[in-house]
C-alpha positions, 0 to 999 in steps of 0.5 A: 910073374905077370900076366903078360909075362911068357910062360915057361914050355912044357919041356921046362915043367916037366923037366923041373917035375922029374927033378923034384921027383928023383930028389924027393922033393916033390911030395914035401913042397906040394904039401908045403904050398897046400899047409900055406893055401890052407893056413891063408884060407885058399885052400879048404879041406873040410865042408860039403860043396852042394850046387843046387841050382835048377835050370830048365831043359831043352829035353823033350819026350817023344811020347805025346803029353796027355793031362787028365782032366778032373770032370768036376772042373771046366777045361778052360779054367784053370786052379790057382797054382797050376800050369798046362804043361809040365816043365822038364828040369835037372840038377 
């Protein structure tokens, strides 16, 4: 089958479905299609998948943000490092 092929109906899968179904087929194929998806390394049962990615949100408080200030420092001046304003972020 080509990606410019026809897709076969709903009606036609479903139909197919419940034949495989009523001659206990269905459940033997699948794990056979899943042995070959995993045999050529398609298909990974073991491992952890982590998404660790971090990105910025558009979330903002309701509540006015205040910042103290250290009395030992100008309020102009900021320490190497530091922001003004504190970033939201979500995993």
């Amino acid at each position: 089958m080509q990606l410019e092929d026809s897709v076969p109906s709903y009606s036609v899968l479903s139909r197919f479905r419940t034949e495989l179904t009523e001659k206990k087929a269905f459940d033997s194929l699948l794990s056979e299609i899943n042995c070959q998806l995993e045999k050529y390394g398609i298909l990974i049962n073991k491992g952890t998948k982590v998404d660790a990615s971090i990105t910025q949100s558009s979330f903002h408080s309701k509540k006015p943000k205040t910042f103290e200030i250290a009395q030992y420092r100008k309020e102009d001046e900021l320490p190497e490092g530091k922001v003004e304003k504190q970033a939201h972020f979500f995993k």
